[in-house]
Each structure stands twice: as C-alpha cells, then as structure tokens.
C-alpha positions in Angstrom: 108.4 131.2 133.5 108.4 134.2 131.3 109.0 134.0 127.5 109.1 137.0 124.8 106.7 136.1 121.9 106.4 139.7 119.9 108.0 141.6 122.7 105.1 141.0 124.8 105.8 138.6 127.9 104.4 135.0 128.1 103.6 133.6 131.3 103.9 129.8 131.3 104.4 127.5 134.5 106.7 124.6 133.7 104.2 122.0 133.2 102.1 124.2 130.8 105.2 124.6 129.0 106.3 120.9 128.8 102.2 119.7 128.1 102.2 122.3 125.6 105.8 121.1 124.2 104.6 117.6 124.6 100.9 118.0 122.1 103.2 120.0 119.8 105.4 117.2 119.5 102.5 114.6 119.3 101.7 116.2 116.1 105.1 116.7 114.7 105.6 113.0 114.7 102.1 111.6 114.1 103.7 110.6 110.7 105.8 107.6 112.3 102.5 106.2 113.0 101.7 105.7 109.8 104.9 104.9 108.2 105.9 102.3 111.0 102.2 100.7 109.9 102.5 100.9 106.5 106.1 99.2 107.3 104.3 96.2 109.6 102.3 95.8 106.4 104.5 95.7 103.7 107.0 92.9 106.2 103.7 91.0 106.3 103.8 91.4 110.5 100.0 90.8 110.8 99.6 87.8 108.6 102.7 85.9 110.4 100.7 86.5 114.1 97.8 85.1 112.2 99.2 82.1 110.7 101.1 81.5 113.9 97.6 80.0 115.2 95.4 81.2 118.3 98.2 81.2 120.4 100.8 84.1 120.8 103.4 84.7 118.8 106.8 85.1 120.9 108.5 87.7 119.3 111.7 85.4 118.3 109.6 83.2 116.1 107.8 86.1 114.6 111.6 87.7 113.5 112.8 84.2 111.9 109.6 84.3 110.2 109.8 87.7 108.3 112.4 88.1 105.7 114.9 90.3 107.3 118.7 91.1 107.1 120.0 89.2 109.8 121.2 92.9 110.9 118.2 94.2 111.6 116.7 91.7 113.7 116.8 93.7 116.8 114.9 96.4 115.5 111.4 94.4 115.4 111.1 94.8 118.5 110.8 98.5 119.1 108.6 98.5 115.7 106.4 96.2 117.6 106.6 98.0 120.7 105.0 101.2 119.3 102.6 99.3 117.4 101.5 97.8 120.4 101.0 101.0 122.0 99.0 102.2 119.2 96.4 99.5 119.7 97.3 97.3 116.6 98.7 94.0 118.6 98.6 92.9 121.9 101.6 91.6 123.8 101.2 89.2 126.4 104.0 87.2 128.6 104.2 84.9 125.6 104.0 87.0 122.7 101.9 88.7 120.1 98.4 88.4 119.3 96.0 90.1 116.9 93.6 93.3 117.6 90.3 93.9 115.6 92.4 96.7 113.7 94.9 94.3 112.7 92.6 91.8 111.8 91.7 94.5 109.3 94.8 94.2 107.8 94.9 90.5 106.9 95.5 89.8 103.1 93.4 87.0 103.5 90.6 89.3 105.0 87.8 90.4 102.2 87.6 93.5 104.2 90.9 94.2 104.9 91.9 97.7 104.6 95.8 97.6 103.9 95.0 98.1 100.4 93.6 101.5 101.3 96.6 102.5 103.3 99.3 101.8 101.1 97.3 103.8 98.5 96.9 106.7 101.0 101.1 106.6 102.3 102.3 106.0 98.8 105.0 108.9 97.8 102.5 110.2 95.1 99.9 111.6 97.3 102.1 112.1 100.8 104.3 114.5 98.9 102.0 117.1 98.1 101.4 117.8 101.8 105.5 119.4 102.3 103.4 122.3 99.4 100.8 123.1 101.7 101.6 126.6 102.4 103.5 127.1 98.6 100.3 126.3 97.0 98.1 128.6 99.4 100.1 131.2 98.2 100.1 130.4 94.6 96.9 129.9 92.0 97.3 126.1 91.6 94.2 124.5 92.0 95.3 121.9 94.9 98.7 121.0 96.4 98.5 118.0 94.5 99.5 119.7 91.3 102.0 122.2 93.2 103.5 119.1 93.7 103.2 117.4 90.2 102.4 119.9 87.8 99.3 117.9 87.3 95.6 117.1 88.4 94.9 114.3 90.4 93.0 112.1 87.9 95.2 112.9 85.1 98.2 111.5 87.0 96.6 108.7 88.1 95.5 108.2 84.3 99.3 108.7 83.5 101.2 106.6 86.1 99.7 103.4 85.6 101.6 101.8 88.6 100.6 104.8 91.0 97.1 104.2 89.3 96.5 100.7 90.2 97.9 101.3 93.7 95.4 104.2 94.0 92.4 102.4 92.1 93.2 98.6 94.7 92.6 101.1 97.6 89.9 102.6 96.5 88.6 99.0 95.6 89.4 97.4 99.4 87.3 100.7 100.4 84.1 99.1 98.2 84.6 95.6 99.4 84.3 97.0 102.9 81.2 99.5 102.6 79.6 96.5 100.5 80.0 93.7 102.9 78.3 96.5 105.6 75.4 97.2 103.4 74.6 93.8 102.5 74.6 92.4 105.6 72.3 95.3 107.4 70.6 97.7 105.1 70.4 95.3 102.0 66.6 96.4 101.2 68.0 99.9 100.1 68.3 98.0 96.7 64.9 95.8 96.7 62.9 96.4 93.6 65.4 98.3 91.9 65.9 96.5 88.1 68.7 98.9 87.2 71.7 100.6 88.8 74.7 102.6 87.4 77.5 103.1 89.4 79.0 106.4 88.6 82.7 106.8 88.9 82.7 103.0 89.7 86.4 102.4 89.0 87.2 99.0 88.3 83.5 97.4 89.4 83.7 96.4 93.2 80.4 97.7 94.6 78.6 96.9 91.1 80.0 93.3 91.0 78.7 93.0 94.5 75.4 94.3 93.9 75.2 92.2 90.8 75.4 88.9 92.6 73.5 90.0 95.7 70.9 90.5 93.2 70.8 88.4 89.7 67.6 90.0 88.5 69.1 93.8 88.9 71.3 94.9 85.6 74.2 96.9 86.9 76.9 98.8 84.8 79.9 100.4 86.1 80.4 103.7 84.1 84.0 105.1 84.8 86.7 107.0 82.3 87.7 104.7 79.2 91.2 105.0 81.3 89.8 102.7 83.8 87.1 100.7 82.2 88.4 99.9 78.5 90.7 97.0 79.6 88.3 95.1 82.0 86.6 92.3 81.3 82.6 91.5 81.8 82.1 88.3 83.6 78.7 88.0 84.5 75.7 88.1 82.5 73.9 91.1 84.3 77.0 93.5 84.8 78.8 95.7 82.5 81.2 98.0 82.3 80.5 101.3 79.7 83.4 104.2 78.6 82.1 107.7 79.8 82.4 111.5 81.3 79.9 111.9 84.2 80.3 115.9 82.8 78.7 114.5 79.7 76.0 112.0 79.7 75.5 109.2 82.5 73.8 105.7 80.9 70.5 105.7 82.4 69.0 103.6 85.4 66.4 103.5 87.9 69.6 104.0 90.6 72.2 106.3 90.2 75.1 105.0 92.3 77.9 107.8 93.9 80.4 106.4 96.1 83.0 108.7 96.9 82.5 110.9 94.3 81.2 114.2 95.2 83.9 114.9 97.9 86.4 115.0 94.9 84.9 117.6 93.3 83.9 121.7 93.9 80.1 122.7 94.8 79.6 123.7 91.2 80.8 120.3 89.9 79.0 118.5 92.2 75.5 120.4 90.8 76.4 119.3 87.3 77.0 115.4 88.0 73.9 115.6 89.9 72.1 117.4 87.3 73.5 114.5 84.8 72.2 111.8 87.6 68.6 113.3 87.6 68.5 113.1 83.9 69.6 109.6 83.7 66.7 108.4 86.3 64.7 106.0 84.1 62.3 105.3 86.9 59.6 106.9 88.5 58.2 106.7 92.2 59.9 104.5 95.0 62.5 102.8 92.9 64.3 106.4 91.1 66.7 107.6 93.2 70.8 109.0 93.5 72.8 107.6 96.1 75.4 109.0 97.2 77.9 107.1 100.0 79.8 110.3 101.5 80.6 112.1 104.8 77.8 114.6 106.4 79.9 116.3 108.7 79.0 116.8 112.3 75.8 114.8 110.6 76.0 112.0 113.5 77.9 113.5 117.2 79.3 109.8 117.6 80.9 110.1 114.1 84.6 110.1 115.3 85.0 114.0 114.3 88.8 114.1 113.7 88.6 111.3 111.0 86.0 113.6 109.1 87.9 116.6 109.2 91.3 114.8 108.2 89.4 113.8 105.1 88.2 117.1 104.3 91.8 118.3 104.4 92.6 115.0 101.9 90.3 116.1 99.7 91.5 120.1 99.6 94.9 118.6 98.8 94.7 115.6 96.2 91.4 117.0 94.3 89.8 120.6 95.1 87.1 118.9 96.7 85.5 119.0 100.2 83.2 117.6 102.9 80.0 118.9 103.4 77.3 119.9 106.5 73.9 118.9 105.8 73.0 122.1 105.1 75.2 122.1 102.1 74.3 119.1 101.0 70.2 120.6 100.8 72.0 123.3 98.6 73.8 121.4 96.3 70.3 119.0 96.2 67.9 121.5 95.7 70.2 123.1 93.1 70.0 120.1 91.1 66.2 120.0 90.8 65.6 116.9 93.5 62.9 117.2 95.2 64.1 115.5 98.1 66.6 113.8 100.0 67.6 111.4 103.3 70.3 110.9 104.9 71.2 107.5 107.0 74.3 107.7 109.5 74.3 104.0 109.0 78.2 104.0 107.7 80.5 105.5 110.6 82.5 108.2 109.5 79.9 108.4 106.3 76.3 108.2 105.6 74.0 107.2 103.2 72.0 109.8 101.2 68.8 108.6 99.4 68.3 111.6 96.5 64.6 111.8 94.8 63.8 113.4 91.8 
C-alpha cells in the first residue's frame, strides 16, 4: 500500500499499517487506564473484593454493594472487564478476586498507594499536560504555570484542598518507601543521633524514623505553609518553619526525599550546599541522603516508569531526573567529597552523600 506523506511515497503492507495504527492508538487512549482506576478507586471496587472474604466476589454482589444509580448497574462490568485485563483483579468462574496491585490500593493497607494516584489524576496537575506544546513555545517556566499562571508550590500553597490532596499522596509515597527501608536496610540510620528531613511535608518518613528509633531527634523542616498548623506528638520529633534556599537546622543526617527532582541543576547545588553546611557530624555518621531516581542506574529498573517521571517533573516543577554522571556533577559541585548510590528502591535509589 502506497501513501503520500510530503509528496514522497510510503510503502506500508497492510499489517504494518494496522500494527502501526494499532501502537498509535495504544497511546492515544492510555488515559482510560488511568481514569477507569482512579474511578474503581473512588467507587471503593477494591475494598468491597476485599471485605467480600477469601472467596470471589461474583460480580452481582459486588454491584449491590457499591453505591450506584440503579441505571448504571450494567456498566460495572465492562469497568471491570478492562481492569481485569490490566492486571488489577482476577476473574474466575465465580467472580472477582484481588491482585498484589490492587492489594496496593486497600484503604486499610499502610502501604497503599491510592492516595498517590488520586493526587497524580487530580484536574490540577493532569490539565497542564493539553499545554505541552503552548508552553514549549512560550517562556513560562513549566506547563504547569501555562496552565495556572502559577508555580507549582505556590498553588499548592494557595489551594488548600488541591494541597492536601497533593501533600496525602506524597505522604502514602513515604509510608511506602519507609516500611521498605525499615524492614531491609534499617542500619542506614544506626548511630545517627540526629536527622532533618528536608522538604518533609507533613512528617511521614520523620515520624517513622522517630519511633524506629527513640534515641535519634528528628525534625521535619518544610515551608511555614505546611508545617505551622501541625502538631508535635512525640517527645523526639519536631516540626521547624524554614526555606531550604536559606538556612537548613542542623543534624548529623540530612534527609532528601523527593526533592531534588523538583528542582533545576543550579537549585539542586544550592540545597546541597545548604545540606553540607548544616552537617553537625563528622566521620561515619554525617551524611545527605537523598531518596531519588538514577536513571538507567539499575537495567532491571522498569525504564519507562523513570522516564514518565522525568516528563512529570519537566511539567509540574522545572525539575528533572538525573544519570549518575550528573548526579557526580551536582555532588562534586557542592563540595562532598563523596557519594554512593544503592539501587535498593526499584524505580529509585538510595544515595549516601559525604562531606
């Protein structure tokens, strides 16, 4: 088959052209995915299979237990269907059952990540994707502010509901990458008597830490927009009002989850600069460490999730994932001395920075 694509000729047999149709289309509608989760989610689809019992769920008693106009009954199924396909349940002759995914998604799960995704679909940050292409032909910083005339952080400063949406995802995020580091590489934090967590939001990771280890004082050192209304509740945790631009409280550990990827290569080089000034402790115990995403760092990394996140982070903030190599940049630029890295997180690592 011959096609005309800038008056030169295309040739295309039929099946190239249909599997070529066919990924284009894959990509067009990769978006129902996500929506039709986010949907199962908000309906409360996972939590009735799991209070159902061990048993599957037939699909009539998993309708009369979701709250449903009696119109719209009949559409479950197909939403289930596609689900299915996608790997969240399974359907046997008898009905529905669980995956490890959808486990994931449990409200009743400490790990579950459906906090995370409703943050990620909410209007607020899926809207500045249909800017792409204005804002890479204007001088706004991101598409984010194309889209709201804004930065990221002061929106989420300004739109308190969007905020807490935002700041419960990034929260089920912490619980998650906690429970992981407790349970395997919990003697990353042995000896250490102080840690700040930098950017901490509203004190996950720090609160964990805290009670994994009572003889440790942690603070959580976030904007006042954040921090000012939260309450301390245990005797070796506190939460203190700051700019990481400015002045970071000091510590013997500088803790940086998810931080650096918001922010340029020159911004990054500042906050570390701040870090290595605020390390109270010499030898073994003073260190920066940053939870982040080395790209192509580890080959069984699943490469399309990193890559999807470096796009994230060009669109909400301005900021990026890094190669290793720019990592040892941004490092050395600081004044560390050294650094390690530890694919020990899946899609992110664990970098160990020493001043």
């Amino acid at each position: 088959m011959n096609m005309e694509a800038g008056g030169k000729k295309l040739a295309m047999g039929g099946d190239e052209l249909l599997e070529a149709q066919s990924h284009i289309w894959n990509h067009i509608f990769n978006f129902i995915n996500s929506m039709s989760l986010k949907c199962a989610i908000q309906l409360g689809i996972p939590d009735a299979i799991h209070s159902h019992g061990p048993n599957p769920m037939p699909l009539s008693l998993l309708v009369s237990s979701l709250q449903l106009h009696p119109n719209k009954t009949q559409f479950i199924y197909r939403l289930m269907r596609l689900l299915t396909h996608s790997g969240f349940f399974v359907l046997q002759e008898e009905g529905y059952l669980l995956t490890n995914s959808s486990r994931l998604l449990l409200k009743d799960n400490p790990c579950a990540v459906s906090p995370f995704l409703l943050s990620m679909l909410q209007p607020a940050l899926t809207d500045p994707w249909q800017f792409l292409s204005i804002w890479l032909q204007t001088d706004d910083r991101t598409p984010f502010e194309t889209a709201h005339g804004m930065p990221f952080w002061e929106y989420m400063g300004n739109k308190a509901k969007d905020g807490e949406v935002f700041n419960e995802g990034m929260a089920s995020d912490a619980r998650l990458v906690m429970s992981v580091i407790l349970e395997k590489h919990k003697s990353v934090f042995e000896g250490v008597e102080s840690l700040v967590d930098v950017g901490g939001g509203t004190g996950t990771m720090a609160k964990a830490i805290s009670q994994a280890f009572p003889q440790m004082e942690c603070t959580v050192f976030d904007l006042p927009q954040v921090v000012a209304h939260l309450k301390e509740d245990q005797p070796n945790f506190k939460y203190v009002e700051g700019d990481m631009f400015k002045l970071i409280p000091p510590a013997d550990v500088l803790l940086l989850k998810w931080i650096l990827h918001d922010w340029s290569d020159e911004e990054c080089v500042e906050i570390l600069k701040n870090c290595k000034a605020a390390i109270t402790s010499n030898g073994d115990r003073g260190k920066v460490m940053v939870i982040d995403i080395v790209l192509f760092g580890n080959k069984k990394d699943p490469m399309e999730t990193q890559l999807l996140f470096d796009m994230l982070m060009m669109t909400l903030a301005g900021g990026k994932e890094r190669e290793e190599e720019k990592w040892a940049e941004l490092i050395k630029e600081a004044g560390f001395r050294s650094y390690k890295i530890f694919p020990i997180m899946g899609v992110r690592s664990l970098i160990e920075i020493y001043p």
